[in-house]
Chimera marker file (.cmm) of the C-alpha trace (Angstrom):
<marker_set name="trace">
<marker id="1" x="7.004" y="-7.114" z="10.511" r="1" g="1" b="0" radius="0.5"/>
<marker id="2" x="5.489" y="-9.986" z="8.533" r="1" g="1" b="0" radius="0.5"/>
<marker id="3" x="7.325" y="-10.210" z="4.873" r="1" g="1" b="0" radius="0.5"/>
<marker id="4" x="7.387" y="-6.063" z="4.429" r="1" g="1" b="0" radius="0.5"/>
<marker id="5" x="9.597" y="-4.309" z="2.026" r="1" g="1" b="0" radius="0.5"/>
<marker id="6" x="10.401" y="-0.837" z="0.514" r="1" g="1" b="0" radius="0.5"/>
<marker id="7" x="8.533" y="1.551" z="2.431" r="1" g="1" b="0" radius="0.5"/>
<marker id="8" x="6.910" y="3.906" z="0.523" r="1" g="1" b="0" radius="0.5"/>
<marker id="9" x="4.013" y="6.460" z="2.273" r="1" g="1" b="0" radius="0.5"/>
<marker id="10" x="4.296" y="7.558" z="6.200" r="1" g="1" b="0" radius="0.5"/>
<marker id="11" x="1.039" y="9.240" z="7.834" r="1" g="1" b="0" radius="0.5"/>
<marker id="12" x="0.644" y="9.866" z="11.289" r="1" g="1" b="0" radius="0.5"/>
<marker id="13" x="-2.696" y="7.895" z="12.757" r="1" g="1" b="0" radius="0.5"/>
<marker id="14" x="-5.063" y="9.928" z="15.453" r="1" g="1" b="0" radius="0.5"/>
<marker id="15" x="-4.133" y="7.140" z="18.086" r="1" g="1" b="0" radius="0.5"/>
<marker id="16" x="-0.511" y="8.430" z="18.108" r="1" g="1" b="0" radius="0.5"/>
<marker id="17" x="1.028" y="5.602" z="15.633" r="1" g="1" b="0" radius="0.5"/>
<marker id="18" x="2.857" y="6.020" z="12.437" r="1" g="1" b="0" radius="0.5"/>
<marker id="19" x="1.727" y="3.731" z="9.778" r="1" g="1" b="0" radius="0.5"/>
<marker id="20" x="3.951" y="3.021" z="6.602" r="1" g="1" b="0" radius="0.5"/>
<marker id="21" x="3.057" y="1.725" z="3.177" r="1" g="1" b="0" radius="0.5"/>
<marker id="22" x="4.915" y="-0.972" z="1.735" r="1" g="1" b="0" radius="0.5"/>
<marker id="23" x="5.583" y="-1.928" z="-1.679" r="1" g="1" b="0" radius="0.5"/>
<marker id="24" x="7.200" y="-5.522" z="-1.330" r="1" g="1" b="0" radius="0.5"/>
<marker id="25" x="8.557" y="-8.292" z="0.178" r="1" g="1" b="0" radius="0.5"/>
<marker id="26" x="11.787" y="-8.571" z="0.736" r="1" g="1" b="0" radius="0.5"/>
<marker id="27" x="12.884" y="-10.174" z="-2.573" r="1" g="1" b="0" radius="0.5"/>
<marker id="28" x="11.616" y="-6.943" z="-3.767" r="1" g="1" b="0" radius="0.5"/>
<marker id="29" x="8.249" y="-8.827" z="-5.204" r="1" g="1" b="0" radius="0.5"/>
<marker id="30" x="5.104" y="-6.617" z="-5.464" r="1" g="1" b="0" radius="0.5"/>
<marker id="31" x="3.055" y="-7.145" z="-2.044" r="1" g="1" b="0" radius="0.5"/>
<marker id="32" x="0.618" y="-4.264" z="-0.913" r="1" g="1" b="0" radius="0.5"/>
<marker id="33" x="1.270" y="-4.438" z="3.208" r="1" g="1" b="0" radius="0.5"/>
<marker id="34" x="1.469" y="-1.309" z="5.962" r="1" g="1" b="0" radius="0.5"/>
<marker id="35" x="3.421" y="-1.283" z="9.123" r="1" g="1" b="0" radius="0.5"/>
<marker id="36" x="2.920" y="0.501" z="12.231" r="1" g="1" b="0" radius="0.5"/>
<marker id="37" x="5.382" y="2.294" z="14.397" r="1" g="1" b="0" radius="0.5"/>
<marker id="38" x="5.163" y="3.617" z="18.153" r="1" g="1" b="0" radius="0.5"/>
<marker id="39" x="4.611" y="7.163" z="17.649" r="1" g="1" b="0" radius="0.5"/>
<marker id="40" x="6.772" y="8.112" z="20.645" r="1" g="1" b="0" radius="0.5"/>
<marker id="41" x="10.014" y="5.229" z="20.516" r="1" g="1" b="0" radius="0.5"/>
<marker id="42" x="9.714" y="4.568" z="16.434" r="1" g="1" b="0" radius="0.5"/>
<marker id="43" x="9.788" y="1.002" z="17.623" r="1" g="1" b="0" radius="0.5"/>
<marker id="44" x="8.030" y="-1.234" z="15.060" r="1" g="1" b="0" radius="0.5"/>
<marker id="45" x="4.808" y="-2.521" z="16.286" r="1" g="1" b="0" radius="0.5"/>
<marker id="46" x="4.193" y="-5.203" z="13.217" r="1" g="1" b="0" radius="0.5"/>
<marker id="47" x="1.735" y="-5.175" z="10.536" r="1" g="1" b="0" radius="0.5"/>
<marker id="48" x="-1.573" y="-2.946" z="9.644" r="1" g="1" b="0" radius="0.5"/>
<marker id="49" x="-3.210" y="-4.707" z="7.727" r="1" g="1" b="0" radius="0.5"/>
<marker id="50" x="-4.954" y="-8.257" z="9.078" r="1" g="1" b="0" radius="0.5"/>
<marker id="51" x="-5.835" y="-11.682" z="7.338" r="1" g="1" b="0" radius="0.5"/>
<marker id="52" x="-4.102" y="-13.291" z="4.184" r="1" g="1" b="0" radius="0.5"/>
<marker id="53" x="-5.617" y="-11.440" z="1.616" r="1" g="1" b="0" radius="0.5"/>
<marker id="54" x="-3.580" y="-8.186" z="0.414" r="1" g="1" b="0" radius="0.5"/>
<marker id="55" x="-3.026" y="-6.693" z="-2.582" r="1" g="1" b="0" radius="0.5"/>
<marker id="56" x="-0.362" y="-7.452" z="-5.301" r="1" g="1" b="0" radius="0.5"/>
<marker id="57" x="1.264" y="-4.092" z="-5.182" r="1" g="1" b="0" radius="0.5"/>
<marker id="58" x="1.516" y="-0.952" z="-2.739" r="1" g="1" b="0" radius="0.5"/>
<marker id="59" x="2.419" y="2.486" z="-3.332" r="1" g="1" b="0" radius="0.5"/>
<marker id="60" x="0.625" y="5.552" z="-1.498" r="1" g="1" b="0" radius="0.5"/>
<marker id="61" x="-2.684" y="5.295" z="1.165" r="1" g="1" b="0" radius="0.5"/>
<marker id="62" x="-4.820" y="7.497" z="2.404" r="1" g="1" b="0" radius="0.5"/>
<marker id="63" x="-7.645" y="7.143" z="5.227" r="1" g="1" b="0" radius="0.5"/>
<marker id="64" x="-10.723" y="8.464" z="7.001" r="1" g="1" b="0" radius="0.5"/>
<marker id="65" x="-11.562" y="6.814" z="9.488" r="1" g="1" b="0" radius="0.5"/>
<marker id="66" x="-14.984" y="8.326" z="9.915" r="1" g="1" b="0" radius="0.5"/>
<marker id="67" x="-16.215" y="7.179" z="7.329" r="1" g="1" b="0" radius="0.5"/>
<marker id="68" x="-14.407" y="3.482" z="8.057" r="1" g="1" b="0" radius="0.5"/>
<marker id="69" x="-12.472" y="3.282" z="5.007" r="1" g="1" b="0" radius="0.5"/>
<marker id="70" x="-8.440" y="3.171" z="3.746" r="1" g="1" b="0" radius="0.5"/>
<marker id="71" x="-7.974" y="3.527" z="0.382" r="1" g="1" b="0" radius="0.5"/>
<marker id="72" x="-4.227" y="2.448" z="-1.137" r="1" g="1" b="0" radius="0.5"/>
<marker id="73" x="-2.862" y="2.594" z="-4.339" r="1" g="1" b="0" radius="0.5"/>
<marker id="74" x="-0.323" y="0.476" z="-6.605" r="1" g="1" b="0" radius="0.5"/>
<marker id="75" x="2.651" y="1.350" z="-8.657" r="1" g="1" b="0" radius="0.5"/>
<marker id="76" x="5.026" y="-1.461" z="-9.244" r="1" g="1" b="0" radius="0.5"/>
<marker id="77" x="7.407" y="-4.358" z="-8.159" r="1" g="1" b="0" radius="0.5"/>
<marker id="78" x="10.397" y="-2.713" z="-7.030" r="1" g="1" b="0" radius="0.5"/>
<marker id="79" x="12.515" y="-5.605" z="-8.781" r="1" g="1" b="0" radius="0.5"/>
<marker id="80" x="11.495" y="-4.530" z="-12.122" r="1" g="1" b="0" radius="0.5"/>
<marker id="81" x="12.316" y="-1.358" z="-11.651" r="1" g="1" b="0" radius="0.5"/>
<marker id="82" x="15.049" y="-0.882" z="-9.496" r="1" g="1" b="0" radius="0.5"/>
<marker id="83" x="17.758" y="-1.129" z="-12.971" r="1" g="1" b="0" radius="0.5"/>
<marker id="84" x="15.173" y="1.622" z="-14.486" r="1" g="1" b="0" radius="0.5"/>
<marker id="85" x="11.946" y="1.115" z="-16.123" r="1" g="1" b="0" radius="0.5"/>
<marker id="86" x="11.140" y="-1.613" z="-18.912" r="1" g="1" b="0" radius="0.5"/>
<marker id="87" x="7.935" y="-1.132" z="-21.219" r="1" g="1" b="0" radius="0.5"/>
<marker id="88" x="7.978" y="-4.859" z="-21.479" r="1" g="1" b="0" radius="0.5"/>
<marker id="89" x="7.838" y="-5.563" z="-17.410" r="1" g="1" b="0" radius="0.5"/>
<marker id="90" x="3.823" y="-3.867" z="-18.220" r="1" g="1" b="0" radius="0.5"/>
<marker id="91" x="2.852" y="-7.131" z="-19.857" r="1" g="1" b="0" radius="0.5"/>
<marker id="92" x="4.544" y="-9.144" z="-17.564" r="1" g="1" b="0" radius="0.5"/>
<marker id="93" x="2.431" y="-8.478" z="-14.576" r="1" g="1" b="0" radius="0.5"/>
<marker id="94" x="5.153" y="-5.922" z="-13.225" r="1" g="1" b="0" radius="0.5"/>
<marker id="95" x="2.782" y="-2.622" z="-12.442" r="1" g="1" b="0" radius="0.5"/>
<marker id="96" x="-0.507" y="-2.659" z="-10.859" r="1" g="1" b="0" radius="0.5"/>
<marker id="97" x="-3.675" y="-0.594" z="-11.973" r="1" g="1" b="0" radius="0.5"/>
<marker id="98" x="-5.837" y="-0.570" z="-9.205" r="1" g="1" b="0" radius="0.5"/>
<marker id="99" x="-7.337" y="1.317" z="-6.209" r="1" g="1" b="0" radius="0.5"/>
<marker id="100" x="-7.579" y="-0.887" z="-3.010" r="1" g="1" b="0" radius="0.5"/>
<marker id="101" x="-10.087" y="-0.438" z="-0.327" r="1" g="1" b="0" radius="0.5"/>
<marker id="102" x="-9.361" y="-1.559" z="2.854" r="1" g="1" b="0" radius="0.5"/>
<marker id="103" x="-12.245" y="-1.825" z="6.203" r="1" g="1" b="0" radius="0.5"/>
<marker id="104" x="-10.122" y="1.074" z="8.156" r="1" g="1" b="0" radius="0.5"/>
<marker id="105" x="-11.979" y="-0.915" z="11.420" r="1" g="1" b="0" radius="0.5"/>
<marker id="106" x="-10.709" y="-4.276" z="11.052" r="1" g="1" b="0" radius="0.5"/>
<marker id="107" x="-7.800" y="-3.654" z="8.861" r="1" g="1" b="0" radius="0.5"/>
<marker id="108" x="-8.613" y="-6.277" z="6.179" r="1" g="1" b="0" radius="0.5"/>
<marker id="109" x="-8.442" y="-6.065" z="2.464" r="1" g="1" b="0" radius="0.5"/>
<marker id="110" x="-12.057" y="-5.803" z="1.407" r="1" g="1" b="0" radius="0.5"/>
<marker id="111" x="-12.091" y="-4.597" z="-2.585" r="1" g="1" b="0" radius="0.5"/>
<marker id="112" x="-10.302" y="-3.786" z="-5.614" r="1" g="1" b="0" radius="0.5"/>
<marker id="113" x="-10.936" y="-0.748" z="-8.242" r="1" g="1" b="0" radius="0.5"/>
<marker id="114" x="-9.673" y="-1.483" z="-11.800" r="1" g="1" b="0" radius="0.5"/>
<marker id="115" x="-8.802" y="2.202" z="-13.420" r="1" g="1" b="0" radius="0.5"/>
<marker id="116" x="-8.282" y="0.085" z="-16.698" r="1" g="1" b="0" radius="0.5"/>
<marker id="117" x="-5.505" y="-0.831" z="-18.680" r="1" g="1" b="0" radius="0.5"/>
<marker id="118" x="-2.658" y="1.407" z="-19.444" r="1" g="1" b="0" radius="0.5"/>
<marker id="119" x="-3.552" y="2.944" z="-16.010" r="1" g="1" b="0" radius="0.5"/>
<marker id="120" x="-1.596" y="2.982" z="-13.002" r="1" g="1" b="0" radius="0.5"/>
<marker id="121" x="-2.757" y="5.301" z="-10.074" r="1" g="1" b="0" radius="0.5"/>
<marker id="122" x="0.231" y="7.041" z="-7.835" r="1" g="1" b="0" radius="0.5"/>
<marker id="123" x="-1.249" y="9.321" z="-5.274" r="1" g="1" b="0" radius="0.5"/>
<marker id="124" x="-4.713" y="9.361" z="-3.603" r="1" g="1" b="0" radius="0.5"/>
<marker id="125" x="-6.714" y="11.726" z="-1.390" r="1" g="1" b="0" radius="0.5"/>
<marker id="126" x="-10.005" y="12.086" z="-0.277" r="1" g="1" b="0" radius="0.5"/>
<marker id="127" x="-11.680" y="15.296" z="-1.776" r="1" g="1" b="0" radius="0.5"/>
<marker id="128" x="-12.498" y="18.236" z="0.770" r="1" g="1" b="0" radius="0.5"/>
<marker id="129" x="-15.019" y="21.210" z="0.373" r="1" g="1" b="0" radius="0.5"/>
<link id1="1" id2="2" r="1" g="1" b="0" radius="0.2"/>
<link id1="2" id2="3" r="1" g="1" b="0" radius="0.2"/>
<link id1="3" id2="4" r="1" g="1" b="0" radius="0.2"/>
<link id1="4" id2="5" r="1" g="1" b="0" radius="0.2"/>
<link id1="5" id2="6" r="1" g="1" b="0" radius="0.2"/>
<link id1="6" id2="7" r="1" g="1" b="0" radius="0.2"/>
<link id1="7" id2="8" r="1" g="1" b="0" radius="0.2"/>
<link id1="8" id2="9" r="1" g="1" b="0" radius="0.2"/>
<link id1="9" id2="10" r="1" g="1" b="0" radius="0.2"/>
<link id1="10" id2="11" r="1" g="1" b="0" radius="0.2"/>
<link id1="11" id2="12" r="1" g="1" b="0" radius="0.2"/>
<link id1="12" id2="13" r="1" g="1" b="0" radius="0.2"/>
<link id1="13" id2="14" r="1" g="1" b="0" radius="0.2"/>
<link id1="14" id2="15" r="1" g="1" b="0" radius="0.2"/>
<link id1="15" id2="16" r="1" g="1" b="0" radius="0.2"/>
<link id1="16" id2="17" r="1" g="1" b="0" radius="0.2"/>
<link id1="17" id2="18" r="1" g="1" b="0" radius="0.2"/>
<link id1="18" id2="19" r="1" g="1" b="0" radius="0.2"/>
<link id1="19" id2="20" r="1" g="1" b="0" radius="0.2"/>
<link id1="20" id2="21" r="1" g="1" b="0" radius="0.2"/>
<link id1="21" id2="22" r="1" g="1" b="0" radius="0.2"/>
<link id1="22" id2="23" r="1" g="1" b="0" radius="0.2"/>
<link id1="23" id2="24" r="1" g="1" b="0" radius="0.2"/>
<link id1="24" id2="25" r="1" g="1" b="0" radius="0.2"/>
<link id1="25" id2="26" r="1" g="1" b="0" radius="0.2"/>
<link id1="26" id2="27" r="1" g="1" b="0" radius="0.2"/>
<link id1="27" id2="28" r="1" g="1" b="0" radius="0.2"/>
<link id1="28" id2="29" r="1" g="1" b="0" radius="0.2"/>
<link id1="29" id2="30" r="1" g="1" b="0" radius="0.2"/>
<link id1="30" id2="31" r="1" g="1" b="0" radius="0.2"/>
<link id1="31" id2="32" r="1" g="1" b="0" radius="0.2"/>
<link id1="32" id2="33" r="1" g="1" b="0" radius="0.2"/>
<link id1="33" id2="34" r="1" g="1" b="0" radius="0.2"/>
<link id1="34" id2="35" r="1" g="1" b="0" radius="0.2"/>
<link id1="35" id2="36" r="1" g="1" b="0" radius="0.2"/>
<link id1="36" id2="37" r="1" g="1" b="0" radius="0.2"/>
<link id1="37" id2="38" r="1" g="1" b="0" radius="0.2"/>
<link id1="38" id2="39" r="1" g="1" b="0" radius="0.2"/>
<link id1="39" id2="40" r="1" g="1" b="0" radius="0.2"/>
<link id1="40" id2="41" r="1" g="1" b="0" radius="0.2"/>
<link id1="41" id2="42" r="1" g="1" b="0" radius="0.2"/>
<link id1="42" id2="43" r="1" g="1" b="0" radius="0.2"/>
<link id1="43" id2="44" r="1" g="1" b="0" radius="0.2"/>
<link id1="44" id2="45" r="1" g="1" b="0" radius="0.2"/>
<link id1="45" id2="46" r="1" g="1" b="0" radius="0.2"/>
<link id1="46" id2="47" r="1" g="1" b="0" radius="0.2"/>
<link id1="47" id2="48" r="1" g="1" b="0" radius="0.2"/>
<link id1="48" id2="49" r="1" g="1" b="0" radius="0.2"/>
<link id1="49" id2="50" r="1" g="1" b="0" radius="0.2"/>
<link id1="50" id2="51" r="1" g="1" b="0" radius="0.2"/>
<link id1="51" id2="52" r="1" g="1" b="0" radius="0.2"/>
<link id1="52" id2="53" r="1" g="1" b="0" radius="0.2"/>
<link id1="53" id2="54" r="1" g="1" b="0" radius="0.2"/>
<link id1="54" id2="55" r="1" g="1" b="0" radius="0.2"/>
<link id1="55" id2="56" r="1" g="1" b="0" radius="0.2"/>
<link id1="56" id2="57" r="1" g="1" b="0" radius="0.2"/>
<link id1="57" id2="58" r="1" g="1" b="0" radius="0.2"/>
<link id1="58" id2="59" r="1" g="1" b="0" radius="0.2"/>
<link id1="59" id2="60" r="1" g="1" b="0" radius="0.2"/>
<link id1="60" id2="61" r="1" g="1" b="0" radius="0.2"/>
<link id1="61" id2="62" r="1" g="1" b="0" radius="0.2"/>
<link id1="62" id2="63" r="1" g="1" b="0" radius="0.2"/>
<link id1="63" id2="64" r="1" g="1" b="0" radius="0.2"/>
<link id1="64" id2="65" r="1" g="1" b="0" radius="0.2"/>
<link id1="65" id2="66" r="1" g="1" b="0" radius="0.2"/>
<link id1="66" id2="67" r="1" g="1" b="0" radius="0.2"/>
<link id1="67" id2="68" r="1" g="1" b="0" radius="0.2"/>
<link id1="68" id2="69" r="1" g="1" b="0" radius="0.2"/>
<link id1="69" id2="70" r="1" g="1" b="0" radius="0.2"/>
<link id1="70" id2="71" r="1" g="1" b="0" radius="0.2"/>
<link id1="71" id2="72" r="1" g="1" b="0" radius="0.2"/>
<link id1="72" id2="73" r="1" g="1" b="0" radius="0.2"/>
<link id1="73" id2="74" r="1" g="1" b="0" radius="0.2"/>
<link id1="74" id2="75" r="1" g="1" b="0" radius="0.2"/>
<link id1="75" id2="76" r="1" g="1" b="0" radius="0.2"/>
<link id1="76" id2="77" r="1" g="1" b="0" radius="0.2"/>
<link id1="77" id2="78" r="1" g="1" b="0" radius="0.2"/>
<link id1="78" id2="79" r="1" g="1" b="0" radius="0.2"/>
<link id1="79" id2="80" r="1" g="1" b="0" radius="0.2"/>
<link id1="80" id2="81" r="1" g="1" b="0" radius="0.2"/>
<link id1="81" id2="82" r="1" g="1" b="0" radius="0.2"/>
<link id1="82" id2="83" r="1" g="1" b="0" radius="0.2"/>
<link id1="83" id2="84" r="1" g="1" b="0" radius="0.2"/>
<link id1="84" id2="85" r="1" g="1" b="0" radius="0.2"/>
<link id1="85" id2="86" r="1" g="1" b="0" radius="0.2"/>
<link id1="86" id2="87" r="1" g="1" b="0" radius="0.2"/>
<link id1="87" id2="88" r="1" g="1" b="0" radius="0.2"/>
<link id1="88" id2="89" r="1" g="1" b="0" radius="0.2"/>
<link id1="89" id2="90" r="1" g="1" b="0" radius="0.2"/>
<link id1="90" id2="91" r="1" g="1" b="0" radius="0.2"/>
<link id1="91" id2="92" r="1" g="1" b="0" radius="0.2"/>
<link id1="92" id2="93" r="1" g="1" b="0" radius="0.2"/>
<link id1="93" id2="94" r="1" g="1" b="0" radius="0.2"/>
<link id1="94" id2="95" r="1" g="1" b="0" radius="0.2"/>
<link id1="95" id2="96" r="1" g="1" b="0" radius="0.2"/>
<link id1="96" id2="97" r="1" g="1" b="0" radius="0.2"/>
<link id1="97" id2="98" r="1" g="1" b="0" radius="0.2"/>
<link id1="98" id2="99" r="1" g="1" b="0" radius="0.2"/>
<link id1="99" id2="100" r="1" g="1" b="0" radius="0.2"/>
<link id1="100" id2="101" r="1" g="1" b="0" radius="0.2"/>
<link id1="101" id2="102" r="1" g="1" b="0" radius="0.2"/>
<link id1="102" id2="103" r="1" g="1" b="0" radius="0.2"/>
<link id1="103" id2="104" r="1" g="1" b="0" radius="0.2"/>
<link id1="104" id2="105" r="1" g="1" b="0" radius="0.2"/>
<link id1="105" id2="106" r="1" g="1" b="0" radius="0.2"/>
<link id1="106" id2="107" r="1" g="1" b="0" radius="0.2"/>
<link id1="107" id2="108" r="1" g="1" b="0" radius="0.2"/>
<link id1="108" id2="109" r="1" g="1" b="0" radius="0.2"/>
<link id1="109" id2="110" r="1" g="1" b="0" radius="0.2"/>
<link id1="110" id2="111" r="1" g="1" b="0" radius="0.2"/>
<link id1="111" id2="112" r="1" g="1" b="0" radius="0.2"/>
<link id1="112" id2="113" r="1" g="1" b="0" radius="0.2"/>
<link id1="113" id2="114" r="1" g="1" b="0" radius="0.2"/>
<link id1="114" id2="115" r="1" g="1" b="0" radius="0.2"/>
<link id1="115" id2="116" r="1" g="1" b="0" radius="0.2"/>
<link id1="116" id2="117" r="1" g="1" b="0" radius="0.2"/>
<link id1="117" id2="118" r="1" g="1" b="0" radius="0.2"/>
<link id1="118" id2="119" r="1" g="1" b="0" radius="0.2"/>
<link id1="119" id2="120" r="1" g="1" b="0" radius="0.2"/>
<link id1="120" id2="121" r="1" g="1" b="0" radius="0.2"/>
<link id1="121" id2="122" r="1" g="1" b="0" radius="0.2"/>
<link id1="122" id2="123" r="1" g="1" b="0" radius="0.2"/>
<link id1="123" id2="124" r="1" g="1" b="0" radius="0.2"/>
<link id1="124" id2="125" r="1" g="1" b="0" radius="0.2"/>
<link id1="125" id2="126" r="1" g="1" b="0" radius="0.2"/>
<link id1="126" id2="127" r="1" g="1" b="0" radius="0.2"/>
<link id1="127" id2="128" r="1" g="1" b="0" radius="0.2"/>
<link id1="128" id2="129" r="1" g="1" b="0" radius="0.2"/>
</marker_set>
C-alpha cells in the first residue's frame, strides 16, 4: 500500500473486494487514500484510488457505482488529534471541510465540495426513496 495510514471506513465492493478508507500517511499527516483487500484471503491488494492527486484528509466514503461516482469525506490529521482535540489545530490547517468526489470508473480524484468554514462533514450516504 502506497503511503496509507489509519484506516478508517470498510465497505464491501460488488466485485468481491473490501475497500478501506484512510486518513493518513504514516507520520500520521492528513492524506485522503483507500486500500483494497482480497475479499476471500484479506490479503492487501494496494491502493484504490489512481494518479497523484488525492485529497488532504480522509474519513468515511460512500459509492454507487451506477451512477459512476465515490463520494469521501474529511475529518482530520490524526497527529493533531491523537493527544485529544485542540481548537487552535482548526486554524492551522489540521481538519478538513470538504466533500470529495471521486470517478468510481477510473478511481481518480476528480472534485472538491467546500461545506464552508466552521464545517467539517463525518459521515455520507447517498439518499434512497
Amino acid at each position: 500500500v502506497d503511503d496509507l495510514a489509519n484506516p478508517h471506513t470498510t465497505h464491501c465492493l460488488g466485485n468481491g473486494e473490501i475497500m478501506i478508507s484512510t486518513m493518513a500517511d504514516p507520520s500520521g499527516n492528513g492524506k485522503g487514500g483507500f486500500l483494497l483487500l482480497d475479499g476471500e484471503t484479506f490479503e492487501v491488494k494496494g491502493n484504490w484510488e489512481r494518479g497523484t492527486k488525492v485529497p488532504p484528509f480522509g474519513y468515511d466514503f460512500w459509492y454507487q457505482p451506477r451512477h459512476n461516482v465515490l463520494m469521501s469525506t474529511e475529518w482530520g490529521a490524526p497527529k493533531c488529534f491523537a493527544n485529544g482535540f485542540n481548537p487552535a489545530d482548526l486554524e492551522k490547517g489540521c481538519y478538513g471541510g470538504n466533500i470529495n468526489v471521486w470517478d468510481w470508473t477510473t478511481h481518480k480524484f476528480i472534485q472538491t465540495i467546500d461545506v464552508g468554514k466552521n464545517s467539517i462533514p463525518l459521515e455520507i450516504r447517498f439518499l434512497h426513496d
